[in-house]
N, C-alpha and C positions, 0 to 999 in steps of 0.2 A: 532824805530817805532813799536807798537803794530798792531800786524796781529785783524784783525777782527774774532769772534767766529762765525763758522756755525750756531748754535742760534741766536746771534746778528743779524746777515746776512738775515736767514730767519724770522725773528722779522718785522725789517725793511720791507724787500719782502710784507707781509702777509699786514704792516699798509701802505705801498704803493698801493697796489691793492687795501684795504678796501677805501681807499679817492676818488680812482681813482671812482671807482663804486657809492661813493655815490657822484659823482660831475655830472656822469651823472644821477642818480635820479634829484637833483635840476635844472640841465637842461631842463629835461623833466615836472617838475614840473611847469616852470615858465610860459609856456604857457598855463598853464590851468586855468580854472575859479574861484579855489577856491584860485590861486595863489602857489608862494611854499613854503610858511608861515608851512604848517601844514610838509609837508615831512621836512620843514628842525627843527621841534623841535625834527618828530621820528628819524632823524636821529644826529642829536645832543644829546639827552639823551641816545639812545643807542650808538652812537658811544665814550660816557666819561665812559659808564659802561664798554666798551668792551677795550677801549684803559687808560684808569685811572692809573698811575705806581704803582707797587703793596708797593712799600715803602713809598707812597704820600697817599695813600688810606684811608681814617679816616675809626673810629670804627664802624661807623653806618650804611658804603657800605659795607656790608654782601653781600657773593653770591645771598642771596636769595632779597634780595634789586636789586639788578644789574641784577637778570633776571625779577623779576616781574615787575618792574615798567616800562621799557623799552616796556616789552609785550601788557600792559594796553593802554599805548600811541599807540602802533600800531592797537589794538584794536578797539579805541574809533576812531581811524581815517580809521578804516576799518568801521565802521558804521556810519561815516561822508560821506560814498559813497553815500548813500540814498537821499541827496540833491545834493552833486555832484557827478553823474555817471561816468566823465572824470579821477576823480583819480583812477590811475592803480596803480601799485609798481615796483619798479624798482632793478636792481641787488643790489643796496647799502643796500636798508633795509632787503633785503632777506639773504643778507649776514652776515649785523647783528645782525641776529637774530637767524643764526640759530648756529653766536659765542654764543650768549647768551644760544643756548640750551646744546653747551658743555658743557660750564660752568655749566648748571644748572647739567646736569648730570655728571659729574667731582666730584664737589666741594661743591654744596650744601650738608647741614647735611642730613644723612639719613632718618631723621623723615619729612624732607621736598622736595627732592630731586624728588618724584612723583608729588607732585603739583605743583614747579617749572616745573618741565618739562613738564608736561601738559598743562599746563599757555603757556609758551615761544611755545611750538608744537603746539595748538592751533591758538595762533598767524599769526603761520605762514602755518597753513591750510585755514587760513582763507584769504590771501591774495589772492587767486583768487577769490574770491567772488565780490573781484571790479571790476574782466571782465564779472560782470555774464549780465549787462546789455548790455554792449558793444561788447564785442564776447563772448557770450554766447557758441559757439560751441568750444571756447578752453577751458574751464575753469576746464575739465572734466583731461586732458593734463597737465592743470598748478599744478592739485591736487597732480595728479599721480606722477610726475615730483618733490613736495614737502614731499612725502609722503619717493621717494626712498632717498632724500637727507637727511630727520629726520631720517630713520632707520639707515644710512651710519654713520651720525655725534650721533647718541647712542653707536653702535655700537662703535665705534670709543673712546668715550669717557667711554665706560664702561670698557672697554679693559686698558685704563690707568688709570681708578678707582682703579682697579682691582690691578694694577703693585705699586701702590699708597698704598695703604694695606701691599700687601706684602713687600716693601721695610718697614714701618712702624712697619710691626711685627718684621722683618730681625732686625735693629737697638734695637727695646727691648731688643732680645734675646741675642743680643753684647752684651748690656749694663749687663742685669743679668749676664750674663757668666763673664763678666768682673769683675760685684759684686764678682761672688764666687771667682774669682784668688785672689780679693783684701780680700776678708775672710781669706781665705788659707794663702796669704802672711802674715796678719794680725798676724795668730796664728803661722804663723813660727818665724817669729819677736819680739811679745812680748813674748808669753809663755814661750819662754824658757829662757830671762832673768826673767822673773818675778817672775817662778820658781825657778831659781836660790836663788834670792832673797829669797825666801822665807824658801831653804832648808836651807842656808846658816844663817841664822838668828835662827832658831830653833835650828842650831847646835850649833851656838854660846851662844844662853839661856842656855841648857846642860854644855857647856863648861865654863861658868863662874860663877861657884859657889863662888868662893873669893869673889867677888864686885855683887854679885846677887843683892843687892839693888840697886845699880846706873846704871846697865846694863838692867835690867828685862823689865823698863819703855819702854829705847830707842826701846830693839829691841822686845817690844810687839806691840808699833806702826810701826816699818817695817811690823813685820807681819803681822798685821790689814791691810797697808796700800796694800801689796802686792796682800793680800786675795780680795780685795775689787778692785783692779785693775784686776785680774784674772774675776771677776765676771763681773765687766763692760766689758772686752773683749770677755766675751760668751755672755751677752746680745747684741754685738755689729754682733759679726759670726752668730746669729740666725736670725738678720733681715735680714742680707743680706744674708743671705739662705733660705730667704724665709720662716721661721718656720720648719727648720733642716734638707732640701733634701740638700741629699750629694753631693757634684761636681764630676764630673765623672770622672775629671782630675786634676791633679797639674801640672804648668806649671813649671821648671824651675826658680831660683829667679837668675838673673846677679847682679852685683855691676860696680863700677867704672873701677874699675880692667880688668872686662869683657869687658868693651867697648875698653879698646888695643886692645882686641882680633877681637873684630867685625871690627875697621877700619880694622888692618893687613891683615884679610880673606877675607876683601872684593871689594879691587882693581883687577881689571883686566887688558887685554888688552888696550893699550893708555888711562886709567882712573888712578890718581891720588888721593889720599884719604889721607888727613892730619888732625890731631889730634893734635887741639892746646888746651892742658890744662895750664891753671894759676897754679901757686904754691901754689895760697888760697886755692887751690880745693885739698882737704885734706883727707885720706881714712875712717875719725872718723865719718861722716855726717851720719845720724841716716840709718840704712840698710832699710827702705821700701823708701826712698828719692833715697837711689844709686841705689836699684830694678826700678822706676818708671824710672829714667831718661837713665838705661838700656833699657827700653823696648821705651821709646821716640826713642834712637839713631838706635835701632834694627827695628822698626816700619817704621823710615825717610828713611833707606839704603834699609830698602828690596821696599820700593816705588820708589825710585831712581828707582833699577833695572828692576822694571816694569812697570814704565812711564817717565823714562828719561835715556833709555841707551845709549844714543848721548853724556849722560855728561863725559864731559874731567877729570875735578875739582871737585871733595866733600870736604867737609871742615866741621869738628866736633870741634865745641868748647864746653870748659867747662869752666865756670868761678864764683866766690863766691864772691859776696861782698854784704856788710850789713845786712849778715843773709838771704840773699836769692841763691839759685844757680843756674844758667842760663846755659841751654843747648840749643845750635844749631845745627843744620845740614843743609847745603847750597849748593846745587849744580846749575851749571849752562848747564843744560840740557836743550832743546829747546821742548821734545815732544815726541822724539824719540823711540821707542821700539821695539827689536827683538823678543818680548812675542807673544805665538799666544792671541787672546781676551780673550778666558779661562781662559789663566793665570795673567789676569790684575786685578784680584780681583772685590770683589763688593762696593768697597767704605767705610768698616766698622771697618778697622782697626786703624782709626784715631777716628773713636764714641769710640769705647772702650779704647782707647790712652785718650782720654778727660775724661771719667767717671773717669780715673784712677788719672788723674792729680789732677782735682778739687778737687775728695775724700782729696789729702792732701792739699786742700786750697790754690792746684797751677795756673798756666795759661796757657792755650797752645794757641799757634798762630799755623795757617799754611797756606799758600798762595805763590801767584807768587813773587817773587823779581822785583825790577825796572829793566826793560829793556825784561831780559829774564830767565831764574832758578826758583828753588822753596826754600822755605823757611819753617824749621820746627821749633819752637821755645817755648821752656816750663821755665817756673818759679818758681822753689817750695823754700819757705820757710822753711830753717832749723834750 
């Protein structure tokens, strides 16, 4: 049985109290003159902008769709008071309105994000204006009262704007840094066979003077072919340097061989770690394939240890068939961690785990298993 996530949980909370409120708007609505035709269309439009699933959402509900138009409609029915003086407002559309002002300041583009929000704020200043006939002497109360709740939910939402960015820069700056290891790996990889290649053919030109006719052709195309792989490999380390900043660091390159090492070092107390390679899994598999699925198994274990030290079982497989090679890591950890928060990382070492896979035309999975554990899972072609 799957536990429910505190987001789920409070998801749920938030879209239970939004119906609840606005069931008592329609309540309140149906005994008035104008009927409660008009509260249930503001609340119906804005409650599918504000409740809409974000993977069901077509292309054309833009944030700035989903706060303006909802606004309009509260608008145009705040100046429907003038013939009916009885329409008040009630918790449900004050509430949904002032989601839609998150949203508007959240998520709207930045070239638009002022006049959404002024629109939806607007809005919902203007909803005491329907007491101004009927109680006139609160209406000064209702303003004020609207006034602290916009700056609260800016405030609010500019704060996770804000956190929204910087996690978005935080992931670039993976992914580049990632770039340069994958540069750096790049040139420790190729160049030096390529090199090789190349000394090694020059020598042999020199050294075959007997048959120089039937030798000279083969190995002036090595060399050609060498020289011209060398060059695609700098126009390759340049992009991904960004037009030639140095990386501050070289990381390390493991292989196959290294990942023995990573399970052996890395069982502890009542934890078990096993290392089931196939016999197709061979040590000739090109060296930036065994680097990448080094750094998969190294990347999966050090997350175990900082969001699942409950787990009992790790389990690393390697397996090859049909030209592709399959690495996993599986544990069945429930959650558990003796990490203080600091040390749980920020999230980023599976972005640059994925930049690095893809670069070779791989796949990474990573997610919960059924029931309970986690699951790391890459595919690289070799």
């Amino acid at each position: 049985m799957r536990s429910v996530s505190p987001r789920g949980l409070a998801r749920g909370f938030g879209v239970g109290a939004l119906l609840s409120a606005a069931t008592v708007d329609l309540a309140y609505a149906a005994g008035q003159d104008a009927g409660a035709w008009p509260t249930a269309v503001v609340l119906l439009v804005g409650g599918a902008a504000v409740l809409w699933p974000a993977d069901r959402r077509p292309a054309w509900l833009t944030p700035q769709v989903r706060t303006v138009v909802p606004a309009v409609v509260s608008g145009l029915c705040t100046l429907a008071t003038v013939e009916y003086p009885e329409a008040l407002f009630g918790p449900g559309e004050l509430s949904i309105l002032l989601c839609l002002f998150f949203i508007a300041v959240r998520h709207c583009p930045r070239g638009s994000v002022v006049a959404c929000g002024a629109l939806v704020g607007g809005a919902v200043l203007a909803l005491p204006v329907r007491a101004l006939r009927r109680e006139p002497d609160t209406m000064q109360g209702f303003m004020l009262i609207a006034l602290v709740l916009i700056g609260l939910t800016a405030g609010f939402a500019a704060y996770l704007r804000s956190m929204d960015y910087r996690r978005t820069v935080a992931v670039s700056e993976t992914r580049r840094s990632e770039r340069l290891a994958i540069a750096a790996d790049l040139h420790d990889f190729v160049a030096h066979h390529v090199t090789g290649i190349l000394v090694q053919s020059q020598v042999a030109r020199m050294m075959a003077d007997s048959r120089q006719d039937e030798l000279d052709p083969v190995l002036a195309g090595i060399e050609r072919a060498a020289t011209e792989a060398l060059a695609s490999m700098r126009r390759t380390v340049g992009v991904l340097r960004d037009a030639g900043t140095d990386p501050a660091d070289r990381r390390p390159v493991g292989d196959l061989a290294g990942i023995a090492d990573l399970t052996e070092g890395f069982a502890g107390p009542l934890q078990k770690v096993a290392l089931l390679r196939d016999p197709t899994v061979h040590d000739d598999l090109p060296h930036e394939v065994q680097a990448a699925a080094f750094r998969v198994v190294q990347e999966a274990l050090t997350n175990v240890r900082r969001h699942a030290g409950d787990a009992t079982q790790v389990t690393v497989r390697l397996r090859h068939d049909e030209g592709r090679l399959e690495v996993s890591v599986t544990d069945d950890g429930r959650g558990g961690s003796r990490l203080p928060d600091a040390a749980h990382g920020g999230g980023f070492g599976l972005v640059g785990l994925k930049e690095r896979v893809t670069a070779l035309g791989g796949d990474l999975h990573a997610g919960p298993r059924g029931g309970y554990g986690w699951e790391v899972r890459a595919v690289f072609p070799t």
